[in-house]
N, CA, C and O atoms as CSV, one atom per row, in Angstrom:
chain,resi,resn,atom,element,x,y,z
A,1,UNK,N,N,-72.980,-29.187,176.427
A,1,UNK,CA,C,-73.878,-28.064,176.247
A,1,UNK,C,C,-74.946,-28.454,175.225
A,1,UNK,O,O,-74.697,-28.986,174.143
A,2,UNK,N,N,-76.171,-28.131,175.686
A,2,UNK,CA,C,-77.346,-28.602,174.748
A,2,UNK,C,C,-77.397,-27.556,173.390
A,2,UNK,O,O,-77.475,-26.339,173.561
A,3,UNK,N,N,-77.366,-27.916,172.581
A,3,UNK,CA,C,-77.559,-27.272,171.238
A,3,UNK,C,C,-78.248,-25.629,170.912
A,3,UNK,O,O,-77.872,-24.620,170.314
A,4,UNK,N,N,-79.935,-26.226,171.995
A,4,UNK,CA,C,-80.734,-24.812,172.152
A,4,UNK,C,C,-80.030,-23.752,173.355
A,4,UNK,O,O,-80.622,-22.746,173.747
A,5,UNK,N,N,-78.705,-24.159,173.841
A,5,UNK,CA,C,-78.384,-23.490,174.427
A,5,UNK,C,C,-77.291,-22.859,174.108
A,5,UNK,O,O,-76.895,-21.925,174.806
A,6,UNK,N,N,-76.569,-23.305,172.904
A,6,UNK,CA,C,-75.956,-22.744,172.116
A,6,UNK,C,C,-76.379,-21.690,171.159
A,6,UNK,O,O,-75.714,-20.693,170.881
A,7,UNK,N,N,-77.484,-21.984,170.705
A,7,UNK,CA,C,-78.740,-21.317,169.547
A,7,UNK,C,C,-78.815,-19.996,170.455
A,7,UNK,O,O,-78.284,-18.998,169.968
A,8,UNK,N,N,-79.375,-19.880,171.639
A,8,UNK,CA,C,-79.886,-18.988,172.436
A,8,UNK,C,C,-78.415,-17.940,172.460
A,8,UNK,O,O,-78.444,-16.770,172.077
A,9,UNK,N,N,-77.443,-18.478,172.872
A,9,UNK,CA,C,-76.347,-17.486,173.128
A,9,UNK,C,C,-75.846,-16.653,172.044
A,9,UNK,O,O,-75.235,-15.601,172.232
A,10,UNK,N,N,-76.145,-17.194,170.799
A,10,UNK,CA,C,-75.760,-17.029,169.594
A,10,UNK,C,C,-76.602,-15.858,169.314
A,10,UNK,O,O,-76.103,-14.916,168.699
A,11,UNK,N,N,-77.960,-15.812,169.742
A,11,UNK,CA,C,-79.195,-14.934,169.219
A,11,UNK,C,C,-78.914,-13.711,170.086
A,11,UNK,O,O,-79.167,-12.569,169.703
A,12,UNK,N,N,-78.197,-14.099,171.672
A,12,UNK,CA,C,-77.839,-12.937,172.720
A,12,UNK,C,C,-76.692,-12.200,171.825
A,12,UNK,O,O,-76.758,-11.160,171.170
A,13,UNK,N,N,-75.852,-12.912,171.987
A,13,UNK,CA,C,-74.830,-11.875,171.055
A,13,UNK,C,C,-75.456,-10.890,169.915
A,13,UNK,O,O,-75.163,-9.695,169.910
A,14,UNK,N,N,-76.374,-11.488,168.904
A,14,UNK,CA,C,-76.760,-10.383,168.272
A,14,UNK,C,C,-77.444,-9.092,168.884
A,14,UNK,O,O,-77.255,-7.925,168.542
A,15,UNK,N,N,-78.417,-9.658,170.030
A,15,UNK,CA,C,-78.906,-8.454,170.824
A,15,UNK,C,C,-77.602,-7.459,171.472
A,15,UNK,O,O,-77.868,-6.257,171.478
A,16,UNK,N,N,-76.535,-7.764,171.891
A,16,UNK,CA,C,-74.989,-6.911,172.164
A,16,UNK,C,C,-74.753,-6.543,171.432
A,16,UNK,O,O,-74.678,-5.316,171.498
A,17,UNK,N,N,-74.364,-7.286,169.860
A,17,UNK,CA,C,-73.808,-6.724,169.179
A,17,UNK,C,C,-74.693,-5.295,168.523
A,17,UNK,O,O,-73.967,-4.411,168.069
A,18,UNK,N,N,-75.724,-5.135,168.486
A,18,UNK,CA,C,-76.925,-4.104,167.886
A,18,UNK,C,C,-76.944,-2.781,169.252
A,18,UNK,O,O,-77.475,-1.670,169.224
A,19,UNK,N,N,-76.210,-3.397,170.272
A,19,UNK,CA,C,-75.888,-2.283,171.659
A,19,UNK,C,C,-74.634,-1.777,171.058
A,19,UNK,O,O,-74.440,-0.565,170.963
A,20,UNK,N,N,-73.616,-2.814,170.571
A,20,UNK,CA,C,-72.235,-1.949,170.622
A,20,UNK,C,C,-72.166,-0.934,168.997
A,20,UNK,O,O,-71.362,-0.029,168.777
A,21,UNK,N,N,-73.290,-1.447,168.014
A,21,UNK,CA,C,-72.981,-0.984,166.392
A,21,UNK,C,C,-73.908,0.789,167.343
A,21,UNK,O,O,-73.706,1.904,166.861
A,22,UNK,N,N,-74.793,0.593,168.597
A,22,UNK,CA,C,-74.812,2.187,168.431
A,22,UNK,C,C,-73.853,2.685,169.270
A,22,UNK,O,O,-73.413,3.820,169.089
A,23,UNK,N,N,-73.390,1.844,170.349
A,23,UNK,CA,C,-72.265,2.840,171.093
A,23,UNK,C,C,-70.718,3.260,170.168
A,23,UNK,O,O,-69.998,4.249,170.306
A,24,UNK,N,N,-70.553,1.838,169.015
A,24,UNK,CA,C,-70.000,2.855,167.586
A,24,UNK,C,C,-69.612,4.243,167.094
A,24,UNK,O,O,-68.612,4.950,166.976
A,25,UNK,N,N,-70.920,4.264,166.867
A,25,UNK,CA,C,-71.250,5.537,165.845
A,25,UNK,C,C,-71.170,6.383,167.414
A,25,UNK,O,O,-70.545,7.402,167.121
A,26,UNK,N,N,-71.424,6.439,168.590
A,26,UNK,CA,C,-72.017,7.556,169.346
A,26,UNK,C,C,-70.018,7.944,169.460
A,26,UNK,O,O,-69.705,9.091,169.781
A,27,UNK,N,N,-69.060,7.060,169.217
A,27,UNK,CA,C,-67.681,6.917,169.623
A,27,UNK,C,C,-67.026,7.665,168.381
A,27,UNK,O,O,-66.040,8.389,168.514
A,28,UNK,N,N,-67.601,7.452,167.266
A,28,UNK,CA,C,-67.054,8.186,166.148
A,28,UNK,C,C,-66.464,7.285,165.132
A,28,UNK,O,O,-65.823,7.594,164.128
A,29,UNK,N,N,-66.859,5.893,165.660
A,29,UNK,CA,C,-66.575,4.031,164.575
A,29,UNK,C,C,-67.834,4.259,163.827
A,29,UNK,O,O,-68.991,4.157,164.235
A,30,UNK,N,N,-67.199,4.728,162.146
A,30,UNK,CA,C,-68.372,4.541,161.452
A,30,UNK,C,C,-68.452,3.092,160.614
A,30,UNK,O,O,-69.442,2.788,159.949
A,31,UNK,N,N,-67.308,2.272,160.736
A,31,UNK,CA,C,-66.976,1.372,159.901
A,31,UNK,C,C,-67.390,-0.159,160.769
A,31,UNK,O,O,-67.404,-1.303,160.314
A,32,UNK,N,N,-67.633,0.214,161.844
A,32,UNK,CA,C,-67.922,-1.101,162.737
A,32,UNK,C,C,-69.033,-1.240,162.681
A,32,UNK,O,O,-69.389,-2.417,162.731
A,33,UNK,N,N,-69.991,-0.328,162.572
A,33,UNK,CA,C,-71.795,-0.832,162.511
A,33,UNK,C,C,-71.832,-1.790,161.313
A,33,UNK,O,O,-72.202,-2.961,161.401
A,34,UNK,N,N,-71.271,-0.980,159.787
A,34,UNK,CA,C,-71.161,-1.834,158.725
A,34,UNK,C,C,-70.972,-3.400,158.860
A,34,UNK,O,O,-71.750,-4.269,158.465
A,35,UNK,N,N,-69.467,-3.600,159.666
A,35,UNK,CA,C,-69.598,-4.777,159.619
A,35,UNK,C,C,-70.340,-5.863,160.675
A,35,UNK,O,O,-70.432,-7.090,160.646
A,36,UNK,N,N,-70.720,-5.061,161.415
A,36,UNK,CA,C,-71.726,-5.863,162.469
A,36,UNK,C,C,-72.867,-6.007,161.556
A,36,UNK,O,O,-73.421,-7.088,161.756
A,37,UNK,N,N,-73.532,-5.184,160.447
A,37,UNK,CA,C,-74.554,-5.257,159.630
A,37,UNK,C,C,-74.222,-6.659,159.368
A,37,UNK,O,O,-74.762,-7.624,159.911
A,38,UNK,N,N,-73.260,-6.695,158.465
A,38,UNK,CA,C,-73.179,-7.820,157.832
A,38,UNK,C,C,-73.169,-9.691,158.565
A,38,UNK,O,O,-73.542,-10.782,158.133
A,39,UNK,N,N,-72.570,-9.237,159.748
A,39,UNK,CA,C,-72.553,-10.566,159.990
A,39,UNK,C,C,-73.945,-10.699,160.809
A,39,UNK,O,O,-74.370,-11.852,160.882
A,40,UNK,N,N,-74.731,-9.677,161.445
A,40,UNK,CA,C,-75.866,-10.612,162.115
A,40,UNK,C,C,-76.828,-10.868,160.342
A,40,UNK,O,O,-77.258,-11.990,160.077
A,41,UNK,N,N,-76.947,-10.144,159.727
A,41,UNK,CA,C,-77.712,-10.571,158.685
A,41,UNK,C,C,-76.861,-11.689,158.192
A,41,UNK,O,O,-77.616,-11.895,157.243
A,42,UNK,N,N,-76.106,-12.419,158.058
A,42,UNK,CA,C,-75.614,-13.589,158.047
A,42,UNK,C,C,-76.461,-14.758,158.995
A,42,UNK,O,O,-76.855,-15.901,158.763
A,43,UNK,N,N,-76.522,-13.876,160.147
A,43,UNK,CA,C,-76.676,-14.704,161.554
A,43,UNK,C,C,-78.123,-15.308,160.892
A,43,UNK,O,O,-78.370,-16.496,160.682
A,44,UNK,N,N,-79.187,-13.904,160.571
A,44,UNK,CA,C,-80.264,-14.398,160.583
A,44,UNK,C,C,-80.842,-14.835,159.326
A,44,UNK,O,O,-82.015,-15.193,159.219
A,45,UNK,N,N,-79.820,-14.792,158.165
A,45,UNK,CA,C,-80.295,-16.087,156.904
A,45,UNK,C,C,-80.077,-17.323,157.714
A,45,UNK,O,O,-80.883,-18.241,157.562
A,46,UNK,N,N,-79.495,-17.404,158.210
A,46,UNK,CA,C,-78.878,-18.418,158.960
A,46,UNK,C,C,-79.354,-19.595,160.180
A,46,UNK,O,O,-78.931,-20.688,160.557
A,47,UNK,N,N,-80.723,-18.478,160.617
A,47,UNK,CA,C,-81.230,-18.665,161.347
A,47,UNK,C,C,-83.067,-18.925,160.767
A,47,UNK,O,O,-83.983,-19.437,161.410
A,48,UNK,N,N,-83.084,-18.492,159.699
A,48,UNK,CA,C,-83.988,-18.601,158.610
A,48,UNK,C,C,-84.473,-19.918,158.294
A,48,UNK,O,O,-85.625,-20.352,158.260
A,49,UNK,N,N,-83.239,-20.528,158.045
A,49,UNK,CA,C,-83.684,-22.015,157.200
A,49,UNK,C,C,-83.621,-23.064,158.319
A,49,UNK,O,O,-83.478,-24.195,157.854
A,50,UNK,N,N,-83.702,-23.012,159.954
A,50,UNK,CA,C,-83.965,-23.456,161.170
A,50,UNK,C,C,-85.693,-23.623,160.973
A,50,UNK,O,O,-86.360,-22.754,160.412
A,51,UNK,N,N,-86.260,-24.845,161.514
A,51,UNK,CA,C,-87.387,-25.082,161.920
A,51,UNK,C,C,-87.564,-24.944,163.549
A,51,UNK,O,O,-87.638,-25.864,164.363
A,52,UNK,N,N,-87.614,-23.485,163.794
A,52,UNK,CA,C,-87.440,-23.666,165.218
A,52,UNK,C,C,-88.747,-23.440,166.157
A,52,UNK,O,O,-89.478,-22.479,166.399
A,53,UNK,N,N,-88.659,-25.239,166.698
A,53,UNK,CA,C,-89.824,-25.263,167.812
A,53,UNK,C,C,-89.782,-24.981,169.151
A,53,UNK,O,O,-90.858,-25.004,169.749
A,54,UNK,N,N,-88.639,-24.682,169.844
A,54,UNK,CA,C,-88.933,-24.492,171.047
A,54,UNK,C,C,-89.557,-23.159,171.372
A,54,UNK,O,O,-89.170,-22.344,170.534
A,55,UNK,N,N,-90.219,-22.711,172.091
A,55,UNK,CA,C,-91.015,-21.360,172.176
A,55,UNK,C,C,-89.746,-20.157,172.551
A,55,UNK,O,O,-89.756,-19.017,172.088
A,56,UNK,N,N,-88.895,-20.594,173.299
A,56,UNK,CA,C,-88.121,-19.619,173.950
A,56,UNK,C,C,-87.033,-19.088,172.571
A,56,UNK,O,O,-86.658,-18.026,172.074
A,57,UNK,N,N,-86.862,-20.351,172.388
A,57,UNK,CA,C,-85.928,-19.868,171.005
A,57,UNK,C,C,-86.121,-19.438,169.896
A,57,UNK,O,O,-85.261,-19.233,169.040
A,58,UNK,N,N,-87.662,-19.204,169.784
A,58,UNK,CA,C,-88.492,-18.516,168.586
A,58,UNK,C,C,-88.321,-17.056,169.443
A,58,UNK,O,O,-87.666,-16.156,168.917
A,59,UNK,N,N,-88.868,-16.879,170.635
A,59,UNK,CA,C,-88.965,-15.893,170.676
A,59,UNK,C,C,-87.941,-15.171,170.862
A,59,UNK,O,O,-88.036,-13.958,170.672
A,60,UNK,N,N,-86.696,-15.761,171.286
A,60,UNK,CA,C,-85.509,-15.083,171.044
A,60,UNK,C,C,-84.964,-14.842,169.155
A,60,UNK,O,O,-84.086,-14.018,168.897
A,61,UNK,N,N,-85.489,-15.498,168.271
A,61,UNK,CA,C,-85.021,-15.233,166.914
A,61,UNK,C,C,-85.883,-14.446,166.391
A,61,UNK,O,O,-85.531,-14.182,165.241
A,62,UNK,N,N,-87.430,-13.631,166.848
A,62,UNK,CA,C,-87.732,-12.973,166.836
A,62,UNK,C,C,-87.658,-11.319,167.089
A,62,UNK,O,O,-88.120,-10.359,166.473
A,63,UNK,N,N,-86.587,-11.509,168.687
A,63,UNK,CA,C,-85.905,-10.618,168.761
A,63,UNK,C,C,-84.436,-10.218,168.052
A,63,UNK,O,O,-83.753,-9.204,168.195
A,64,UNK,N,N,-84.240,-11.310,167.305
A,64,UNK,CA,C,-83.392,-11.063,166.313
A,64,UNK,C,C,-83.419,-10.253,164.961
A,64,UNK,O,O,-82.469,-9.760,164.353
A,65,UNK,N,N,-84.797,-10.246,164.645
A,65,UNK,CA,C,-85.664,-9.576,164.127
A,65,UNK,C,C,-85.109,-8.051,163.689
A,65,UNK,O,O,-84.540,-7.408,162.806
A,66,UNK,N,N,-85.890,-7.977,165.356
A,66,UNK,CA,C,-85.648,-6.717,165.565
A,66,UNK,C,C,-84.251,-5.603,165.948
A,66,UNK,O,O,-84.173,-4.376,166.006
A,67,UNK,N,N,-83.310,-6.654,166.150
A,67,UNK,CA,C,-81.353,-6.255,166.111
A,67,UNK,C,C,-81.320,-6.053,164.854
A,67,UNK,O,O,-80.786,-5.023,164.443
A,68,UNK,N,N,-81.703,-6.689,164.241
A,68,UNK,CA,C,-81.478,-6.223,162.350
A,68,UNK,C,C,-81.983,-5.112,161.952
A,68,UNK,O,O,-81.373,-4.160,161.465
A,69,UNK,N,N,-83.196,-5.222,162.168
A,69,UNK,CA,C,-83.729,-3.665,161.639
A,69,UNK,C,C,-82.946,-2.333,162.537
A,69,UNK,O,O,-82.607,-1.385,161.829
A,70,UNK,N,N,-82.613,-2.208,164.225
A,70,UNK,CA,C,-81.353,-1.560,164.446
A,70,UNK,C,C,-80.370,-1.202,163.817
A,70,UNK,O,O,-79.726,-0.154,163.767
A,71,UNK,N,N,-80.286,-2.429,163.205
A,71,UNK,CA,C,-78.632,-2.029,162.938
A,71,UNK,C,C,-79.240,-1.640,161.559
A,71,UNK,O,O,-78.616,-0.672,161.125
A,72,UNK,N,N,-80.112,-1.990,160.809
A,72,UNK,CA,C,-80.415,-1.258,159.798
A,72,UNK,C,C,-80.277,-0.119,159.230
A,72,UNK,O,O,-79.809,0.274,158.162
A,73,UNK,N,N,-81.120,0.683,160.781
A,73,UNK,CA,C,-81.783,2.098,160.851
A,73,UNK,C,C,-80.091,3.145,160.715
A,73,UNK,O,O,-79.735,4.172,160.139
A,74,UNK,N,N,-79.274,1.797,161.908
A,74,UNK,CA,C,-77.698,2.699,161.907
A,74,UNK,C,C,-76.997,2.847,160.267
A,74,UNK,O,O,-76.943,3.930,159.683
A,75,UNK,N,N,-76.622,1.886,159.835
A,75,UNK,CA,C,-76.378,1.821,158.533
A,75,UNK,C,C,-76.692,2.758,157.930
A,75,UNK,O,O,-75.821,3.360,157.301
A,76,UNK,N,N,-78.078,3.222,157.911
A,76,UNK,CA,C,-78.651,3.788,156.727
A,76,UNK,C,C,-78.611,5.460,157.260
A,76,UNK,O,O,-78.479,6.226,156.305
A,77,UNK,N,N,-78.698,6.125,158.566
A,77,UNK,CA,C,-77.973,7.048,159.266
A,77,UNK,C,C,-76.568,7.212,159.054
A,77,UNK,O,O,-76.220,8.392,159.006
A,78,UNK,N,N,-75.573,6.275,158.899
A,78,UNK,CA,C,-74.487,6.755,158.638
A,78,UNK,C,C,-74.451,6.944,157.006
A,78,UNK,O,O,-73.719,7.892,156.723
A,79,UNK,N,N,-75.003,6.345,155.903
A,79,UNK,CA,C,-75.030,6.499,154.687
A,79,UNK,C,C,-75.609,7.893,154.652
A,79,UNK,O,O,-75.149,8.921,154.156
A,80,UNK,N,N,-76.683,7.679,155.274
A,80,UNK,CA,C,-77.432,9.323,154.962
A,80,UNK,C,C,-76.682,10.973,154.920
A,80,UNK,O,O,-76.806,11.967,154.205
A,81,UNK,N,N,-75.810,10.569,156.194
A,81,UNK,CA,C,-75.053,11.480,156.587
A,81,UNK,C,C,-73.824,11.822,156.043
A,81,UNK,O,O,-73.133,12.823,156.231
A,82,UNK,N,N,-73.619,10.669,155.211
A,82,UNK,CA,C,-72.123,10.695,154.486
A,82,UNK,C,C,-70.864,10.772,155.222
A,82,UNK,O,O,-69.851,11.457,155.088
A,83,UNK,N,N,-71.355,9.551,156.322
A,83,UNK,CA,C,-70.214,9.313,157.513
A,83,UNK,C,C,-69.577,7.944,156.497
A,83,UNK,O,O,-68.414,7.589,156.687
A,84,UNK,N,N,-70.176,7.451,155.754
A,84,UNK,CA,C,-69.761,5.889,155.370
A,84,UNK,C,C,-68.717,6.211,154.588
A,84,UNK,O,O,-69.005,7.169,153.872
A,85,UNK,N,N,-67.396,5.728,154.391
A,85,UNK,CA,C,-66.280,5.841,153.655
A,85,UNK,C,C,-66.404,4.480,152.493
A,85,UNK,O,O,-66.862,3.347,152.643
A,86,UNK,N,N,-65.652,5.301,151.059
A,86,UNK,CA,C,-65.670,4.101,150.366
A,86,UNK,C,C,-65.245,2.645,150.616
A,86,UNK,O,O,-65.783,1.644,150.142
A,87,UNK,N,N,-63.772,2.716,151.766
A,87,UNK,CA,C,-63.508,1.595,151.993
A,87,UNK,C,C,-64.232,0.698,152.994
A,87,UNK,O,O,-64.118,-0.494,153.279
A,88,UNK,N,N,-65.106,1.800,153.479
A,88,UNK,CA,C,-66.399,0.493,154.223
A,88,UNK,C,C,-67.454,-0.346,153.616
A,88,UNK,O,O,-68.010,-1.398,153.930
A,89,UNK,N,N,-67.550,0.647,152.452
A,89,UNK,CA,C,-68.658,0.594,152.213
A,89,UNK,C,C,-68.265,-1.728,151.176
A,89,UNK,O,O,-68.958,-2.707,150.898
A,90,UNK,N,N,-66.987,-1.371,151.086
A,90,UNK,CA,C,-66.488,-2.946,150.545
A,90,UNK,C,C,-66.289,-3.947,151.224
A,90,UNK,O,O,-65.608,-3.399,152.090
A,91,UNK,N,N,-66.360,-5.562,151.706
A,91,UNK,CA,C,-66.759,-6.100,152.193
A,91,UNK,C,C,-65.072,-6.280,152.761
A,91,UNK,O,O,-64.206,-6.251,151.886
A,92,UNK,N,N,-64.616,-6.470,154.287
A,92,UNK,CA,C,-63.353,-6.538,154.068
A,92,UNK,C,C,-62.782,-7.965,153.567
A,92,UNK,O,O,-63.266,-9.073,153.337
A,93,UNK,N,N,-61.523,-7.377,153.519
A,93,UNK,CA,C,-60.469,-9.064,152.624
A,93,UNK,C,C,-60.519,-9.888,153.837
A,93,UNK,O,O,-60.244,-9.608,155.004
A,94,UNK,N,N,-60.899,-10.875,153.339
A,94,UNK,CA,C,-60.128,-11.936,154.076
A,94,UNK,C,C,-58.693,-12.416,154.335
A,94,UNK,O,O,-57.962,-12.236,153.361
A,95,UNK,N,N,-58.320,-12.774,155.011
A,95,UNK,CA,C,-57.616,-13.465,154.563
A,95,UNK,C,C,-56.180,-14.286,154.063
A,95,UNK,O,O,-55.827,-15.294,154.675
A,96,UNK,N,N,-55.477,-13.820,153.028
A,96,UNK,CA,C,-55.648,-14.670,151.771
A,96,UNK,C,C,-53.809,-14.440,151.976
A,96,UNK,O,O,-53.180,-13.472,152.405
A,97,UNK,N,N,-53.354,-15.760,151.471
A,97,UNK,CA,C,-51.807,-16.550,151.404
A,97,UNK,C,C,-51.636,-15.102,149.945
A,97,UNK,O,O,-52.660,-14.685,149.405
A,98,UNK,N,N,-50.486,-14.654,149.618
A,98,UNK,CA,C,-49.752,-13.660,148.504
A,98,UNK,C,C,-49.703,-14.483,147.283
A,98,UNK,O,O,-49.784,-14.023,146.144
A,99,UNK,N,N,-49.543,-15.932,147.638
A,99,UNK,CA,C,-49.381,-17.048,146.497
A,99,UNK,C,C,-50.809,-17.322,146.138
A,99,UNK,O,O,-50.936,-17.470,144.922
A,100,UNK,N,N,-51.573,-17.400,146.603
A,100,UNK,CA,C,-53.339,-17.771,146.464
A,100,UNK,C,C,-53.929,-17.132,146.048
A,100,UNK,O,O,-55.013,-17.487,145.587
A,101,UNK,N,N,-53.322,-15.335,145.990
A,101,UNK,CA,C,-53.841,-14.503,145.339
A,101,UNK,C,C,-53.960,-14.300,143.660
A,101,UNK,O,O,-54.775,-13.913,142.823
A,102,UNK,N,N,-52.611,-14.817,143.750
A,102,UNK,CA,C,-51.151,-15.025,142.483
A,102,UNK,C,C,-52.544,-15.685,141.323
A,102,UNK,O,O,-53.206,-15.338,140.345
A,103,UNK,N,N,-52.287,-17.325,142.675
A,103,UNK,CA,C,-53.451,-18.277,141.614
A,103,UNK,C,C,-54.398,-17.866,141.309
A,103,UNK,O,O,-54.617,-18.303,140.180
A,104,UNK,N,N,-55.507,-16.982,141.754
A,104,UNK,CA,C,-56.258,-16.735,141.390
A,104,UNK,C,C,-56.508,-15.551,140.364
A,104,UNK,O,O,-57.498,-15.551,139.633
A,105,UNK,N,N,-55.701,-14.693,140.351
A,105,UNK,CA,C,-55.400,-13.880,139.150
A,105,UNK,C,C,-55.534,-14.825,137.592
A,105,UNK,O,O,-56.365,-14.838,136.685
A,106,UNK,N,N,-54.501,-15.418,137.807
A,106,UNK,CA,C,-53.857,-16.734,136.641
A,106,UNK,C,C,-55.446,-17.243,136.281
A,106,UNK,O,O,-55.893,-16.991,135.162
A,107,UNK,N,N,-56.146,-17.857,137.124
A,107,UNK,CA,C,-57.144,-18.988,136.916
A,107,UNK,C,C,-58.076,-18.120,135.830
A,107,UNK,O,O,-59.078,-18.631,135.331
């Protein structure tokens, strides 16, 4: 599989994922837009520090663009509304071994 064709699928998913953060909220998931926030804005720092020349794949990270500000607008609708719960509003745990936790207390 060619690379830009990996890039491209990667940029589609964010366009789905910015479909499913509103069929979410329309379901009564106020905690799933949150974290879809977070990872395409991951996607697109991510996609930031790319020098990207092919035309198709600009213009698909362009439309990436615009999935962010979506999911933005949702975010900030569910904050507004005081649908967002404190425990969303925290990034979830990873993770993490009971002993690894231990260590890191200690350290």
């Amino acid at each position: 599989m060619d690379i830009e064709d990996y890039l491209v699928g990667i940029l589609q998913l964010a366009s789905e994922l910015s479909r499913y953060a509103v069929n979410s909220v329309i379901l009564g998931d106020y905690e799933r837009p949150l974290l879809i926030s977070k990872f395409v804005a991951d996607l697109n720092s991510g996609f930031r520090l790319l020098n990207l020349k092919n035309d198709a794949l600009r213009k698909r990270f362009d439309a990436l663009k615009y999935d962010v500000k979506k999911i933005e607008e949702i975010v900030y609708d569910i904050s507004i509304r005081g649908l967002r719960t404190e425990a969303a509003t925290v990034a979830p745990p990873a993770a993490v071994e009971p002993s690894s936790v231990e260590e890191a207390k200690q350290a």
